[in-house]
N, C-alpha and C positions, 0 to 999 in steps of 0.2 A: 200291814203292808208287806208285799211279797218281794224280794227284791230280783230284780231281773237277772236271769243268767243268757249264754248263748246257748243252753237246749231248750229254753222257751219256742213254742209252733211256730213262728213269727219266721227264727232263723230257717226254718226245713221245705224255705221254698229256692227251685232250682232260678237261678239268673244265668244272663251270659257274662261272659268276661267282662265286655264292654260295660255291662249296666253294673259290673261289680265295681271296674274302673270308677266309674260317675259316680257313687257310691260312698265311694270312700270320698272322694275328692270333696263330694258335699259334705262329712261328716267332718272332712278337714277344717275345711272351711268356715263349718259353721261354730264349731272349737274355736278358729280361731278369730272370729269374729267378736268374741266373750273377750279377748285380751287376755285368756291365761296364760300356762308357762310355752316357752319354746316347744318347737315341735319335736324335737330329740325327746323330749321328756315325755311332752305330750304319746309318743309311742310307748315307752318305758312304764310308764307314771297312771297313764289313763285306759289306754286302749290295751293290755294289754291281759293277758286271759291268764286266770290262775286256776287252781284244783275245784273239779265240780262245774265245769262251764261258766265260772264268775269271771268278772273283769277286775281290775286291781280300783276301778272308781266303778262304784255299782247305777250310775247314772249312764252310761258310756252304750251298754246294748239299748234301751232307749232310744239316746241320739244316734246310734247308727240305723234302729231300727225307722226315726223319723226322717231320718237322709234318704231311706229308699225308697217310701211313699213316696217324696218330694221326686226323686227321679225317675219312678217307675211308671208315676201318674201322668209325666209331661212325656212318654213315649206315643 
């Protein structure tokens, strides 16, 4: 199993702001829809990118990368 980072092909496509906005707001959302920790953390704790393009939860590029199917498909 590979684990996903943010230099995976997936992130090297260009958006506008706007859809970056929506984006996140989905991936917020959908976090917080599971009931895990606060959002403070939730930045800190989950979303947050360490050495090599990794995220500090290696589930996290995944869910942002299914947030923006989810909003890029409903344009």
């Amino acid at each position: 199993m590979t684990i996903p980072t943010l230099d995976d092909e997936r992130f090297d496509r260009l958006i506008t702001l706007r859809d970056a906005y929506r984006i996140m707001e989905r991936f917020v959302q959908s976090y917080r829809e599971r009931g895990d920790i606060p959002i403070s953390d939730f930045l800190d704790c989950y979303a947050s990118e360490t050495s090599g393009g990794r995220t500090t939860d290696p589930a996290a590029p995944d869910d942002f990368a299914e947030a923006a199917i989810r909003v890029l498909e409903k344009r």
